[in-house]
N, C-alpha and C positions, 0 to 999 in steps of 0.2 A: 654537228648536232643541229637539227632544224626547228623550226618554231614548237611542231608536234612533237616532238620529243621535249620539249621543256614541258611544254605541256605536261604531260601525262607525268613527268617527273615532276613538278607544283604538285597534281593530282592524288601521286604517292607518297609525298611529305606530308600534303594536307591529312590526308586520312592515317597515316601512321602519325600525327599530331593529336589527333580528334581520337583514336585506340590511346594511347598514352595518357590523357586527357581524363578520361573515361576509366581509365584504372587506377590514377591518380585518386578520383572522386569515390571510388569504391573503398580503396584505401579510409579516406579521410572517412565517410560514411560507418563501415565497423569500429575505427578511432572514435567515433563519436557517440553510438550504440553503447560501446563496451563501458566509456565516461556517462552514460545516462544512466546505465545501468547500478555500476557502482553509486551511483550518486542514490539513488533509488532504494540501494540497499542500507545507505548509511543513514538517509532518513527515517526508512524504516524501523532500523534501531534505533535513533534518538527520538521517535515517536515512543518507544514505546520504554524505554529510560525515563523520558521525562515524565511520562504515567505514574511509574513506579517512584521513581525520585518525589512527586508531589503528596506522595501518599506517606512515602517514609518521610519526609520535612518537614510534615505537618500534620501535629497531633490530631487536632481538634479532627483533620479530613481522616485520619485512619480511623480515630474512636468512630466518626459517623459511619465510616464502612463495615466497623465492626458488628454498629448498632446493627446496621440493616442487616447482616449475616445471619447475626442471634434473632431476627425478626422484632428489635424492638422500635417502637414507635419514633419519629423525627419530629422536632418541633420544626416549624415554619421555616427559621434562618437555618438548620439545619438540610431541610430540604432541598434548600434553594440551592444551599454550596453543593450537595449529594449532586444535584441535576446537572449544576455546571462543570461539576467533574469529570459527570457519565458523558455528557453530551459531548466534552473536547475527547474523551477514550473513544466514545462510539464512531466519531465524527473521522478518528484516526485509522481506526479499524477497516471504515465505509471503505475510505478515502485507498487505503493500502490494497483493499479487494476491486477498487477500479482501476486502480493501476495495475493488477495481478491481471484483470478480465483483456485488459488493454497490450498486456504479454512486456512491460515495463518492470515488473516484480516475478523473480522466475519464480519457477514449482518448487524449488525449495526451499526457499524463505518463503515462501508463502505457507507451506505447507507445516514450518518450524512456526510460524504463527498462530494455524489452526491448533495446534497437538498441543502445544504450549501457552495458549491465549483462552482459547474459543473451549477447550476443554475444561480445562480449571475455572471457570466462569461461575460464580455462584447462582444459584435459581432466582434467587431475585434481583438478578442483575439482568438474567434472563428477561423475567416478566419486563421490566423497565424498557428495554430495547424492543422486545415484539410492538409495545405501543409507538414503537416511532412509527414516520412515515416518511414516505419518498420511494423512486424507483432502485435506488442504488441500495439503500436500506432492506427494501425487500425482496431484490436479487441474492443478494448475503443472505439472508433468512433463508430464503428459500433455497441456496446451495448448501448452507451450513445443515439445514432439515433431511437434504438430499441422502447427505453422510451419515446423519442420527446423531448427530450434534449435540444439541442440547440436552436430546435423552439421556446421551452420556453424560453430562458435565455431572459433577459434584453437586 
């Protein structure tokens, strides 16, 4: 065997190292996708657990949700808690549509949250959200308006 023939046999290890390598990392890459994903989906529901869970554990915040349904009036510290509420729901909701626009949240749990969420939405919850502001805020707006969203909700 002469020098050129090691050669080109290095050459062939090398690059059948570098193929292996390379699949190796595609490997670990979907491994790692498929772990974001899951993760993604499991937030997604304890996002929206812990919604629900604060509303059923605490009186005082479901009576003010009630208020506001029946359209009755909020005194000030009622207000305040009402805002802080909406604002971690809305904040969750944003949050879960950039991750969806981002292809982090598939079509269907995304879409298990529109039919499920974004429908049942009462109108003055509506009103309260249209006045937010920000761009992620009113990309949501303006795809949820896309579908006829809001026209629909309750």
């Amino acid at each position: 065997m002469t020098l050129q023939d090691l050669g080109n046999l290095g050459e062939f290890v090398g690059a059948l190292a570098v193929v292996i390598s390379l699949l190796y990392l595609a490997f670990q890459i979907r491994q790692n996708t498929r772990a974001l994903h899951s993760s993604s989906y499991s937030q997604t529901v304890e996002q929206g657990w812990l919604v629900n869970l604060a509303i059923a554990q605490d009186a005082d915040l479901a009576r003010i949700f009630a208020d506001l349904s029946e359209g009755h009036p909020l005194d000030p510290p009622d207000e305040l808690r009402l805002n802080a509420a909406l604002d971690d729901a809305f904040f969750s909701m944003e949050n879960l549509f950039r991750q969806y626009e981002r292809g982090l949240v598939d079509a269907d749990m995304w879409e298990n949250v529109v039919v499920n969420w974004f429908t049942q939405m009462h109108p003055a919850l509506w009103e309260r959200w249209q006045s937010r502001k920000g761009p992620v805020t009113q990309r949501l707006l303006r795809y949820l308006r896309e579908r006829g969203i809001p026209e629909a909700a309750v």
